[in-house]
N, C-alpha and C positions, 0 to 999 in steps of 0.2 A: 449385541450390547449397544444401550444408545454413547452415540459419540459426545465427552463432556463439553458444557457450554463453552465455548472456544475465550470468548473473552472473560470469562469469570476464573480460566488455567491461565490465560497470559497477565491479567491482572492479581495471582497468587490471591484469589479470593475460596476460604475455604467454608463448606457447609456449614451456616448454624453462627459466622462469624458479624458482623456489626454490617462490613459491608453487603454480605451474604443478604440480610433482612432490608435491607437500603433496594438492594437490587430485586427484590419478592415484590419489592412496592408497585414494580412496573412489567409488571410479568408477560403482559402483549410485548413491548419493545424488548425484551430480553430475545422474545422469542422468535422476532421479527430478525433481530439479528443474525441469529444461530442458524435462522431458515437461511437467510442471506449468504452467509458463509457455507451453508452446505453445498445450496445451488451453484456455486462460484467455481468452490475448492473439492466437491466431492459428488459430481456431480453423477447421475447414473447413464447417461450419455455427453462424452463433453463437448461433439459436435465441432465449431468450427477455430476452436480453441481448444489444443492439447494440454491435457493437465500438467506437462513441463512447463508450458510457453504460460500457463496459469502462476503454478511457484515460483518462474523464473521472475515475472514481471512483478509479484506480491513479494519480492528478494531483495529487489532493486528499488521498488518503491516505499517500501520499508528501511531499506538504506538511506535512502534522499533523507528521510524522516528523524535521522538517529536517533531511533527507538532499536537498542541492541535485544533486550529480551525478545520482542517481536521477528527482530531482523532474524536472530538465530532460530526460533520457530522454522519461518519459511524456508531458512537455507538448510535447514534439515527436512524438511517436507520435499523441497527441491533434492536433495541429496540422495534419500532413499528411493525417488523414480529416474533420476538424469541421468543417464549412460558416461561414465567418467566424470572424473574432476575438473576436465577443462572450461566447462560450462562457468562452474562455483566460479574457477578462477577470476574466467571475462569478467563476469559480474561485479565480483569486488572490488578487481581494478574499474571498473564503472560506476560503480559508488562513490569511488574514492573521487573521479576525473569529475562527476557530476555532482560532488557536494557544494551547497551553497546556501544564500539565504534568501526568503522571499517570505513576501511573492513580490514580482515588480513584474513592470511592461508597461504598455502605452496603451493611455483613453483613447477615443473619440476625440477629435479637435471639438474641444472646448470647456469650460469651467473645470472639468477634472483633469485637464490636461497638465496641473499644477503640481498632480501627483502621481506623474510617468517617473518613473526610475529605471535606469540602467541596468544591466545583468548579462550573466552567463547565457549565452547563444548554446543549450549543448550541443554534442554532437559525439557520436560514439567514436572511439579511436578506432584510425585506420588497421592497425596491427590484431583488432579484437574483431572484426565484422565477420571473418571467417570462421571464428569458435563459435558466434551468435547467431549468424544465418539472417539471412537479409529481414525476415519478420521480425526476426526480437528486435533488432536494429531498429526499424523501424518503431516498433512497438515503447522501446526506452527511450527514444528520441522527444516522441509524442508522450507519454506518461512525465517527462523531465517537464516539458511544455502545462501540462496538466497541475502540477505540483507547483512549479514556482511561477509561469507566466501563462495565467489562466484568458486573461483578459488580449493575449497574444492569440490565439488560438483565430484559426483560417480556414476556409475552405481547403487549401491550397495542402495542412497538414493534413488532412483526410485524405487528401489522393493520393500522399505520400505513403500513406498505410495501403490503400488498395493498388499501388503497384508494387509492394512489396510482397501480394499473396495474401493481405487481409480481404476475407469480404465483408459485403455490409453487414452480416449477423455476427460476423466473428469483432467489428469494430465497436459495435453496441455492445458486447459481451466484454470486452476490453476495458471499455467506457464505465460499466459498472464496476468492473473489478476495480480500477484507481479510486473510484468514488468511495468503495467500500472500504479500502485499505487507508483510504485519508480520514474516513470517521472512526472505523476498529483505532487507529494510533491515539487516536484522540480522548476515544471514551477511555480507552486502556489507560490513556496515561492521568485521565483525571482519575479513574479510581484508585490511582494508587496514591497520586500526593492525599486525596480522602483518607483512603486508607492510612498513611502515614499521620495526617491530623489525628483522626480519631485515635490512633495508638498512643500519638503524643497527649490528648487529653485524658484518656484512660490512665497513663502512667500517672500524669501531674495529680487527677482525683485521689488515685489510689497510694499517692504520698504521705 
């Protein structure tokens, strides 16, 4: 059985509905997506990225995001493969430690340098690196950096990954996956204020 469009289930979009025909408009990009999310999240070899350290990171990244219907997706995806609870636990407290707003960080010296702002340094709690394993560690570290201070980003963060046990194919794999999880939040969340318009105009016409 095909697996349903991943973001037309988290966006509560159903068959035959207003946004349903909205979303037919563009049926390459629908499908472009759904390919995206499979190769990510289901994949048929997962190679140098285990399908935990997949969920775990689309958990966490989805938490920075507070997108809840999304977040609870993945912590149930994460849930039904992760050997105990103590994983979920780290994580939440990781969400919690690592929420904030952005994006900010520092230009180049010059003309943009007007619009450097200051922020959260993360960095995973000392007490949780043992439930999480030196990859994820590394991996949340670098995804925080991703999410809120993109224009931060270093050589210096990559080796940090490849001494933790990333290689280079599993870092590229990585790298999609935060990409993908920053547009899925995105589209998800604009179809649903859509969604919510169009109901609010539906109701008002049909007054």
């Amino acid at each position: 059985m095909a697996t349903k469009d991943i973001i037309d289930a988290l966006a509560g979009i159903e068959p035959g509905s207003s946004l349903d025909a909205i979303r037919a408009r563009r049926v390459q990009a629908r499908d472009n997506a759904q390919k995206s999310y499979l190769s990510l999240f289901e994949p048929i070899d997962a190679g140098d990225v285990s399908l935990v350290e997949r969920a775990a990171v689309a958990f966490f990244v989805i938490g920075l995001h507070r997108e809840p219907t999304v977040a609870a997706f993945y912590r149930a995806k994460l849930t039904a493969i992760a050997d105990g609870a103590r994983l979920i636990e780290a994580i939440e407290a990781e969400i919690a430690r690592g929420e904030t707003s952005g994006p900010y960080g520092a230009f180049p010296a010059g003309p943009l340098s007007v619009e450097n702002k200051a922020g959260l340094a993360y960095r995973v709690s000392a007490e949780r690196k043992t439930d999480l394993g030196d990859r994820l560690v590394a991996a949340f570290e670098h995804a925080h950096l991703l999410v809120f201070r993109p224009r931060d980003a270093a050589v210096a963060d990559m080796k940090a990954l490849l001494a933790a046990g990333w290689s280079n194919t599993g870092i590229v794999t990585f790298s999609q996956l935060v990409a993908f999880l920053s547009f899925q939040v995105r589209v998800v969340t604009g179809l649903r204020v859509l969604g919510a318009s169009l109901g609010s105009a539906n109701a008002a016409g049909g007054a």
